[in-house]
C-alpha positions in Angstrom: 0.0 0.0 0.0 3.1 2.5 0.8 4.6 1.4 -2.5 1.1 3.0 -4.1 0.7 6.0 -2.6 4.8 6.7 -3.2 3.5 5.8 -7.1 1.2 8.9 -6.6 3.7 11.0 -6.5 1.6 13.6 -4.2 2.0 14.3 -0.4 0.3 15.8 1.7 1.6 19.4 2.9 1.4 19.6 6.7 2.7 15.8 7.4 4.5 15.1 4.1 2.9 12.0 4.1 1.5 11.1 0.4 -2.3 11.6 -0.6 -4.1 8.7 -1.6 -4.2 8.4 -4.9 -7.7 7.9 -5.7 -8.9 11.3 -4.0 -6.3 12.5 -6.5 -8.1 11.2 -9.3 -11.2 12.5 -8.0 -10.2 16.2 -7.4 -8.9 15.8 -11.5 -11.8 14.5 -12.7 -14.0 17.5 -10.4 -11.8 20.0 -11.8 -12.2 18.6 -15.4 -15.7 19.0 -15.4 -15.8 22.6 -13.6 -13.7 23.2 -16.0 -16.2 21.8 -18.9 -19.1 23.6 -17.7 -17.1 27.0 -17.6 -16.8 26.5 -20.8 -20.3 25.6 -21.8 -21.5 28.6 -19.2 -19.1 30.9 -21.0 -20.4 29.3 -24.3 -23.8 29.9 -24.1 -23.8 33.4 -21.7 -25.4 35.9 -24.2 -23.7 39.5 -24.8 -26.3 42.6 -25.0 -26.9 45.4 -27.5 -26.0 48.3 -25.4 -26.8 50.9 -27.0 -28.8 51.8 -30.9 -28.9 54.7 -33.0 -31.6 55.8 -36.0 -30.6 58.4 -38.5 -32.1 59.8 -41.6 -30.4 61.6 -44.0 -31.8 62.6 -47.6 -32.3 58.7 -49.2 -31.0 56.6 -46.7 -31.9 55.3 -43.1 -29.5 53.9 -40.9 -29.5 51.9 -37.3 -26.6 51.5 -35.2 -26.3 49.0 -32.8 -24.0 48.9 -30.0 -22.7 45.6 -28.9 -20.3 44.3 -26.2 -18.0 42.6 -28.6 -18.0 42.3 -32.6 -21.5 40.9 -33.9 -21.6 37.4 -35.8 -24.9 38.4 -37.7 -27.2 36.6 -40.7 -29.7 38.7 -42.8 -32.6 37.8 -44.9 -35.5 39.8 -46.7 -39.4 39.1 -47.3 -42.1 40.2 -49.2 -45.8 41.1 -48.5 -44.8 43.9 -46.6 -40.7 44.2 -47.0 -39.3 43.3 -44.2 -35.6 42.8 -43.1 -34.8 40.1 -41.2 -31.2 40.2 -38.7 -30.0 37.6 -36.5 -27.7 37.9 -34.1 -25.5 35.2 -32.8 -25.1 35.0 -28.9 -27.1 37.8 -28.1 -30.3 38.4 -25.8 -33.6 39.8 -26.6 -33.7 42.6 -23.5 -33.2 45.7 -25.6 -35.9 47.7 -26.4 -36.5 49.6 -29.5 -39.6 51.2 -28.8 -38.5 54.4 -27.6 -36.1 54.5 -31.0 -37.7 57.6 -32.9 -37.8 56.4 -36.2 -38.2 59.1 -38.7 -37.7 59.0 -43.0 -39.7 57.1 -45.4 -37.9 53.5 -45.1 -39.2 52.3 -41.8 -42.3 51.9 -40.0 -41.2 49.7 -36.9 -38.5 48.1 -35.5 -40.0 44.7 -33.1 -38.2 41.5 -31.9 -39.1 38.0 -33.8 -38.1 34.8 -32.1 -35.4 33.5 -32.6 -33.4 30.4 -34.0 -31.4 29.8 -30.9 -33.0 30.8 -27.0 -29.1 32.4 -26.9 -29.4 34.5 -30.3 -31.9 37.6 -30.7 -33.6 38.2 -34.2 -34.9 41.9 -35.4 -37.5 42.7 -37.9 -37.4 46.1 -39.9 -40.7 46.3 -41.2 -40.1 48.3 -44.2 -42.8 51.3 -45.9 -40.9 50.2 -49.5 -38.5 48.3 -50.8 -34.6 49.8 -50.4 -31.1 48.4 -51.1 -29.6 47.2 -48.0 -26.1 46.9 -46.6 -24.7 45.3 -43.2 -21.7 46.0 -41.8 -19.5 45.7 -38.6 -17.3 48.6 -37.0 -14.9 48.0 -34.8 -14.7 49.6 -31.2 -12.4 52.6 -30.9 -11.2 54.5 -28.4 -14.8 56.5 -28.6 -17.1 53.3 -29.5 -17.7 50.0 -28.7 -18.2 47.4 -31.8 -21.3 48.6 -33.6 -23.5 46.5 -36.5 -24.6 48.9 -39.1 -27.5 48.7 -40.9 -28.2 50.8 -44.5 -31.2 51.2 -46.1 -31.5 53.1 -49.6 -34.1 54.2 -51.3 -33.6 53.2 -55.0 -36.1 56.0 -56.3 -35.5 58.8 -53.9 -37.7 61.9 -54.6 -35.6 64.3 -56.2 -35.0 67.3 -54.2 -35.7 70.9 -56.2 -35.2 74.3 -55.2 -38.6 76.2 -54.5 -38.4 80.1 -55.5 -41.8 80.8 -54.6 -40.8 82.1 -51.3 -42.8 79.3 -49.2 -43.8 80.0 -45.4 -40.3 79.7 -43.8 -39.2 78.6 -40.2 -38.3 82.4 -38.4 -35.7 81.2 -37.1 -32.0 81.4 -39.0 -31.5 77.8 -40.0 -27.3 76.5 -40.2 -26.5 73.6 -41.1 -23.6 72.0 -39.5 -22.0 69.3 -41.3 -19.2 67.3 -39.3 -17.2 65.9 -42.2 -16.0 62.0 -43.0 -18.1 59.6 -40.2 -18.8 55.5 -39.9 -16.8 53.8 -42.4 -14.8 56.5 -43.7 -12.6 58.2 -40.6 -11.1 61.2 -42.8 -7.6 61.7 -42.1 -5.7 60.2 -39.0 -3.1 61.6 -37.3 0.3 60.4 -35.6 -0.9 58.9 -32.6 -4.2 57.6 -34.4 -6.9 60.3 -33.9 -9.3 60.1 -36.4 -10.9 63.7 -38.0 -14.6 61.9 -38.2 -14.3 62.5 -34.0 -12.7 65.9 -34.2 -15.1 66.9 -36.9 -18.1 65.5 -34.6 -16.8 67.2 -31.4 -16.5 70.7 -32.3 -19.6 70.6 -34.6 -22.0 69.1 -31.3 -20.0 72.3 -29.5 -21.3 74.9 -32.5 -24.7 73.6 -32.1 -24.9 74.0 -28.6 -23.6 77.9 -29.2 -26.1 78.1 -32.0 -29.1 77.2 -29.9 -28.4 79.1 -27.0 -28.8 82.1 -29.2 -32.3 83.1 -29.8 -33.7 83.4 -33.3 -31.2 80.9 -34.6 -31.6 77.4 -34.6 -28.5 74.5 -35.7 -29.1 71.4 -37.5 -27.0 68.9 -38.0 -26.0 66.3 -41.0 -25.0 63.8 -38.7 -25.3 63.8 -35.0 -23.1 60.1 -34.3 -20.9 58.3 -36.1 -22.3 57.3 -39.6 -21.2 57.8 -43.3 -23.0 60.2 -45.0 -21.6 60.9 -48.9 -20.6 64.3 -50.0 -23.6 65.0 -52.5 -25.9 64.2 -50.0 -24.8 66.6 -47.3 -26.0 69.6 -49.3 -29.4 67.6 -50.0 -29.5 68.3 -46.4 -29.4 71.8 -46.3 -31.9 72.3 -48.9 -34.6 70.1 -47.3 -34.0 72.2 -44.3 -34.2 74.9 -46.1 -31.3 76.1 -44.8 -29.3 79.8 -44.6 -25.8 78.8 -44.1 -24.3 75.3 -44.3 -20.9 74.9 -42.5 -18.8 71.7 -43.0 -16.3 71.6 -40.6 -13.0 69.3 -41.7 -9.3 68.6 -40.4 -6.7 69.0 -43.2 -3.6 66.5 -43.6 -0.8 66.2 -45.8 2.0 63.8 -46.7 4.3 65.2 -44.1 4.2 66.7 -40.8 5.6 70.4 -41.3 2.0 71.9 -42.4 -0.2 73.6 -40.1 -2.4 75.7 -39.6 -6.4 76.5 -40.4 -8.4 77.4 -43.5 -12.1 78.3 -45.3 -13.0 77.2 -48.8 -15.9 78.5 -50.8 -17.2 77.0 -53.7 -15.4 78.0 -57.1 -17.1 79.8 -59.5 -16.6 76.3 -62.8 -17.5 74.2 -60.5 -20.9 76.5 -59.6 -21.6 77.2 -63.2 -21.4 73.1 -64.1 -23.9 72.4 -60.6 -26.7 74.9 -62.0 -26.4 73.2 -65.4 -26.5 69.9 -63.9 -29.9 71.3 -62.2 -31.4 72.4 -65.0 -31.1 69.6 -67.0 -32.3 67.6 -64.4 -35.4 69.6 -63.4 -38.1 68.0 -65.3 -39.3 71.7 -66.2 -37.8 75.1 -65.5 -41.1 76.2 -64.2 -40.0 74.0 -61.2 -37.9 76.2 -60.5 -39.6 79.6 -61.8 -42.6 79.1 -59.7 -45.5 81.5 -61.0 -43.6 83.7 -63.2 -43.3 80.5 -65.3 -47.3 81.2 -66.0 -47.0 84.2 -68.2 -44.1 82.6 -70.0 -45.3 80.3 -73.5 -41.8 79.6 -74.9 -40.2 76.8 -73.6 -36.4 78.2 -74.5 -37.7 81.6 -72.9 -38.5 79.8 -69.9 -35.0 78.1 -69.7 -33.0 81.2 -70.2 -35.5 82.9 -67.4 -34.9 80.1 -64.9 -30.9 80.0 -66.1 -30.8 83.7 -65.2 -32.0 83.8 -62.0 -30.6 80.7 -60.9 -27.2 82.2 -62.1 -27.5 85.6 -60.1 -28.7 83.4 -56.9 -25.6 81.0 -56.9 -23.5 84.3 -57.6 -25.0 86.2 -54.5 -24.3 82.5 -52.2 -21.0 82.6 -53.5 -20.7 86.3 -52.2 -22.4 85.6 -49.1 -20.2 82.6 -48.7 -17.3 84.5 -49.2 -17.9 87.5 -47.1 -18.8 85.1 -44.0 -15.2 82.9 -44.7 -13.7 86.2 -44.1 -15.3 86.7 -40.9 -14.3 83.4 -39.7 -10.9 83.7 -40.5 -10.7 86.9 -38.8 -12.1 85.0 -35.6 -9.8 81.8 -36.1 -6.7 83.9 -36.3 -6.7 85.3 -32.4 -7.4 81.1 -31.8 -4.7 79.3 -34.2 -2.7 79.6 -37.1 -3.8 80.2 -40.4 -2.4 78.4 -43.3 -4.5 80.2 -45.8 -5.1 84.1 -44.9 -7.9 84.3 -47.6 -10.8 82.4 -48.5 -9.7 79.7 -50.7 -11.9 77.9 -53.7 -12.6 74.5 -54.8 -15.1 72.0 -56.7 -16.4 70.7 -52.9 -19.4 68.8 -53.7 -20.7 69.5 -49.9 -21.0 72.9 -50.9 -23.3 72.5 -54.2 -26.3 73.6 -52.6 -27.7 76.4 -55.4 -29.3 78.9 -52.9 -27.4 78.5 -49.8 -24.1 80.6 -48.8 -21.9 77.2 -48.1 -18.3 76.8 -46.2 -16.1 74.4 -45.7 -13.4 74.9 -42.7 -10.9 73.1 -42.3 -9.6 73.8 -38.8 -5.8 72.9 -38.2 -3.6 70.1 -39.7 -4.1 66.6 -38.1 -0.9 65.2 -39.6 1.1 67.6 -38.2 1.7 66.6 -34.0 1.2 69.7 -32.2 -2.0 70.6 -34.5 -3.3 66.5 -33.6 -2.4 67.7 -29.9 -4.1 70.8 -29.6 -7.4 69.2 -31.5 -7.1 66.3 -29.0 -7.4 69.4 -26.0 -11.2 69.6 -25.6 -10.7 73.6 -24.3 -9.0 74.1 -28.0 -11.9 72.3 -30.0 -14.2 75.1 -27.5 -12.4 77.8 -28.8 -12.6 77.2 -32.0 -16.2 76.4 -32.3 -16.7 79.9 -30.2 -14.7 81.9 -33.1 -17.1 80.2 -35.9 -20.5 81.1 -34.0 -19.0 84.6 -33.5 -18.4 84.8 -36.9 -21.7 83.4 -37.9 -23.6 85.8 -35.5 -21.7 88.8 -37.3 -22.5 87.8 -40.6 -26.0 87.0 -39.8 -26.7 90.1 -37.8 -25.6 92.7 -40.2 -27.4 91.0 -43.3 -30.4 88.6 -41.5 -32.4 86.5 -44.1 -35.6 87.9 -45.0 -38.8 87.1 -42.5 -36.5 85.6 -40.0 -36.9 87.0 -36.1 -33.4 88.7 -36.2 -34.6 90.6 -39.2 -37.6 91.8 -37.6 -35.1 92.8 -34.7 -32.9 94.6 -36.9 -36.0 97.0 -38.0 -36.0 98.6 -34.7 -32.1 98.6 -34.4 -30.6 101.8 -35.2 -28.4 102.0 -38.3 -24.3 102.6 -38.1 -22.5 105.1 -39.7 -18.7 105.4 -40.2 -17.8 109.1 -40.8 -15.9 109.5 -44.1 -14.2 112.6 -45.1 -16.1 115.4 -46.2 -19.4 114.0 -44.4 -21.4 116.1 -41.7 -24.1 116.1 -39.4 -26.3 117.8 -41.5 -25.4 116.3 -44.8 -26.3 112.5 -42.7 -29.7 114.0 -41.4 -30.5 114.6 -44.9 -29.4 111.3 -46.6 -31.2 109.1 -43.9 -34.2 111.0 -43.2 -34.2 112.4 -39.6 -32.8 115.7 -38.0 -29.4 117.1 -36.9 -31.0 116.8 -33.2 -32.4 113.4 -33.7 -28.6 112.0 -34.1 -27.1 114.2 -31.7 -29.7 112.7 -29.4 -29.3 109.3 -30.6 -25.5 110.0 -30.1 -25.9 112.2 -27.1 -23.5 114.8 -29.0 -23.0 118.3 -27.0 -22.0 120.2 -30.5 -22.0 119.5 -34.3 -18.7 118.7 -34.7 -18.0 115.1 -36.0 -14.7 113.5 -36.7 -13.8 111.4 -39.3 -13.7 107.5 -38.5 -16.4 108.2 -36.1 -19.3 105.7 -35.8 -23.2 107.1 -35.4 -26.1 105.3 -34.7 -28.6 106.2 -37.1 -32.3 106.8 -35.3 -35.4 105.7 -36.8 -37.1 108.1 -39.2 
């Protein structure tokens, strides 16, 4: 019997005597099967979604899920209604969709089917037509966890036209703020791996905040998470909104890290011209775009040059506009960073296509180089520059407010400014704006008539 347990080869701590063998066997066959049923337990435990998303932007719906580790997923369709059909390996049903606001004209409902495993979950998309689909995992980031994506397109979207006819419009201003690259496409990425989709995001959620804490204006935004949304459909956006300013907001790179330094790009003028021909041609009728006028007009090539004309001196004035606000905000960026570009720079951008809306694109430092990736990485510096393109916005807008907006209502009982010029009194001023020599002493609380040039006066109401 000693020669066996010396076999076993296992003694016993405290006296050094050995164990006997056979409780050896049984503590390795107990540990085998916890070990087994670990492994089944860990097999079979089911992961949650943790999180979901629904966006709608121009044709396409999307829904982001947010998983606790990358999704093993099937997909199917039906007919009689459309419906899409997603499985979802090892993960439960808990999540609840129902307080998901679904908006567009893709989905109706979003509802929980059973599924093919008790340890899998399976989601209907009840569909309102049928749309080109696409399914895709992310992986998780430093920002996000690992996300399914789910795309729907509409194959036949409804074509989006400009409406001249001066329609009943929100009073509030209306920007767009489009945070460039997103889902799928990151943008550039700096040295240590920061992506511009996330710095793009960041300081457009911090403009929108500015934006709606001012009364009268009101911020909406192309993208408001991380999803793709392509170029020629962000200015879709801003004409559905019906939008007065559309501001893209980008991160510049280059091949090598010496670069630096901010910019604002407006549209160029060939690239303009070849967008309102591409409209035209595509507008079924120019009295689309004419509105009544196109009622008294009989000749079809009349009609054209008509719409053509005053479709030509509107994309002329939004390139003004657009250009006259880039200077603003590059008068504001330069007390915040460095500028690359001192002037407003152009270039065929097809985010800023949009025929009747002053567009911008700013690009706000370079992420390749590693003090500018630093810097944009510094939540205070992202604040900052956010601040200097609402101030520049609220500049632009105040002196020149769109028509039947709130601020432009508020600017009817605002006195005018005047800049003295050389040559200019207060009698010859009373006399080009209408009111008396004591009205803008008194608006000006001036003692004497004496004015000097460079001098600003608040014009009074006639």
């Amino acid at each position: 019997m000693n020669n066996f347990y010396i076999k076993s080869g296992i003694k016993n701590v405290e006296s050094g005597k050995p164990y006997c063998s056979c409780l050896w066997r049984t503590a390795q066959t107990f540990f085998a099967l916890f070990t087994i049923s670990l492994a089944i337990a860990s097999s079979v435990t089911a992961g949650e979604i943790k999180d979901a998303r629904f966006s709608f932007a121009a044709d396409t719906s999307r829904l982001v899920l947010e998983l606790e580790s990358a999704p093993k997923f099937t997909y199917f369709t039906l007919k009689n209604p459309q419906r899409l059909v997603v499985d979802l390996q090892n993960v439960d049903n808990n999540f609840s969709f129902t307080d998901l606001r679904l908006k567009g004209n893709l989905v109706d409902k979003i509802r929980h089917s059973k599924p093919k495993s008790p340890n899998d979950t399976r989601l209907v998309i009840e569909l309102a037509s049928k749309a080109q689909i696409k399914l895709f995992s992310v992986a998780k980031n430093a920002d996000f966890p690992d996300r399914l994506v789910i795309e729907l397109v509409d194959p036949n979207p409804v074509p989006v036209l400009v409406n001249s006819t001066g329609p009943n419009r929100d009073k509030n201003i209306i920007v767009v703020i489009d945070p460039g690259h997103g889902g799928t496409d990151p943008g550039s990425i700096g040295p240590t791996g920061t992506y511009e989709k996330n710095i793009t995001l960041s300081i457009s959620k911090m403009l929108a905040r500015l934006i709606e804490n001012e009364p009268g204006i009101k911020g909406v935004m192309t993208r408001n998470s991380d999803f793709y949304i392509s170029p020629n459909e962000r200015p879709k956006i801003a004409a559905r909104e019906q939008a007065d300013l559309l501001v893209s907001i980008h991160a510049d790179a280059f091949t090598t890290p010496q670069p630096r330094g901010a910019s604002v790009w407006v549209l160029s003028k060939g690239r303009a011209d070849s967008e309102l021909g591409r409209l035209l041609e595509q507008t079924e009728r120019s009295s689309a775009l004419l509105g009544a006028a196109a009622d008294v007009i009989e000749d079809r090539d009349t009609e054209r040059y008509f719409a053509e004309t005053i479709f030509n001196m509107s994309m002329d004035l939004s390139r003004a506009s657009s250009y006259e606000l880039s200077n603003k905000v590059i008068r504001e960026m330069k007390g915040i960073t460095k500028m690359h570009k001192r002037t407003p720079q152009s270039a065929s951008l097809a985010v800023l296509t949009t025929p009747e809306t002053p567009s911008i694109l700013v690009e706000v430092g370079f992420i390749s180089n590693p003090v500018e990736e630093k810097n944009l990485n510094w939540s205070k510096h992202r604040e900052r520059l956010a601040l200097a393109v609402f101030n520049a916005i609220k500049a632009y807008f105040k002196k020149t407010p769109p028509d039947g907006t709130l601020w432009a209502e508020w600017k009817v009982d605002e006195p005018q400014e005047h800049r003295v010029s050389s040559g200019e009194s207060l009698s010859l001023l009373a006399q080009q704006y209408g009111v008396t020599v004591r009205q803008l002493k008194n608006e000006n609380k001036l003692t004497s008539d004496v004015v000097r040039i460079g001098q600003v006066l608040k014009i009074p109401s006639s």
